[in-house]
N, C-alpha and C positions, 0 to 999 in steps of 0.2 A: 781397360786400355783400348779393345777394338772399338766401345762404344764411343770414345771421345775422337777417333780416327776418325770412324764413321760420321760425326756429326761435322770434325770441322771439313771434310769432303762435300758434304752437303751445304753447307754455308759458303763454302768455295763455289763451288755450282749455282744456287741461288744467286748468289754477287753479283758470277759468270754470266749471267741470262740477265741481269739486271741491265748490268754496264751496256749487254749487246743488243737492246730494247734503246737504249737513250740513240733520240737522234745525234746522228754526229757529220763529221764536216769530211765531204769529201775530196779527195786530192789525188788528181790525174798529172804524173810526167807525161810531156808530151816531146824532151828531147833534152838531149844534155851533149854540150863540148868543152873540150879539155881546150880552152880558150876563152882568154892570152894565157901566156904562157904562167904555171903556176895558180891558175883557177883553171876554174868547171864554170858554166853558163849553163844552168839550168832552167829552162820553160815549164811552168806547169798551169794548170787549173786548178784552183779550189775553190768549193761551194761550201757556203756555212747555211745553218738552216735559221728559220725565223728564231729569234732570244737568243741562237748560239753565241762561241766567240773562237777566234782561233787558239786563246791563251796565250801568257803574255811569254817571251822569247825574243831570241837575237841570231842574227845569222851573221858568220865571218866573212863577211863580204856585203857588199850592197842590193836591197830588193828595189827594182822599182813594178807598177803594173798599170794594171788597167780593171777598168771596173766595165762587166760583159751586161750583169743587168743586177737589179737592186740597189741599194745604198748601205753603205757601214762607216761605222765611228772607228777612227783610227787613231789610235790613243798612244803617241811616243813618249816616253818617261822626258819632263821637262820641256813637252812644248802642247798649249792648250789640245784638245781632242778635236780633230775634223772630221765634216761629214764630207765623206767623196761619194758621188753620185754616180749612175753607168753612164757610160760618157768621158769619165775624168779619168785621170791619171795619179797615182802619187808616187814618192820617192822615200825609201829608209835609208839612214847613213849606216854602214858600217858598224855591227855592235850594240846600235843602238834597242835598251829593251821595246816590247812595241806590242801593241792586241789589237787585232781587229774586229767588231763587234757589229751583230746584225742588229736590226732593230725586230720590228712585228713582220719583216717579210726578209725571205732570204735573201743571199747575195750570190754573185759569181765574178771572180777577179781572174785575170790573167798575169800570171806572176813571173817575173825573169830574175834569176838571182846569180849574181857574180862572185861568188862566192872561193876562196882559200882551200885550194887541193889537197885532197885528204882528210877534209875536215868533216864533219857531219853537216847538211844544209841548215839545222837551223838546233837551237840548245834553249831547252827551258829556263824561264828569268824567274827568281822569286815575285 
């Protein structure tokens, strides 16, 4: 019995140091208001690295951003996949699922989300 503890503890750990080795995507709040009334307006940064993606999700409110530098494919369920450039802008409606994906060089977006009070900012999509 201690010996199967002990293993799946180490197989836990192993994972553990796996998962914390893969590059992953970084994301800075840079401010939130409880505004209008009934949402929050949160600002942040997030950096995806070369081949990442943000995974695909929806927030209760609307994202719109900007793109600080790099390019990523922005893929909303039911409308073709765009490449937004640094420079550009885009818009997510409300709800809608959505991934955004780097290509061979990373990215940086400045993200604003208007998001429904109390709710979490954004919710995994199958």
């Amino acid at each position: 019995m201690i010996k199967k503890i002990l293993l799946g503890l180490s197989i836990a750990a192993i994972v553990g140091v796996a998962i914390a080795q893969q590059p992953g995507i970084k994301r800075t709040p840079l401010q939130k208001l409880d505004f209008p009334a009934g949402y929050n307006t949160v600002t942040a940064i997030a950096e995806v690295p070369a081949g990442g993606a943000a995974g695909r999700h929806t927030h209760p409110g609307m994202e719109t951003g900007y793109v600080l530098e790099g390019e990523l494919e922005l893929v909303i369920d039911g409308k073709p996949p765009m490449k937004i450039k640094a420079g550009e802008s885009y818009q997510i409606p409300e709800g809608a699922v959505h991934d955004a994906k780097a290509g061979d060089k990373p990215f940086k977006v400045l993200g604003v989300y208007i998001v429904k009070a109390g709710e979490p900012l954004a919710k995994p999509a199958p």
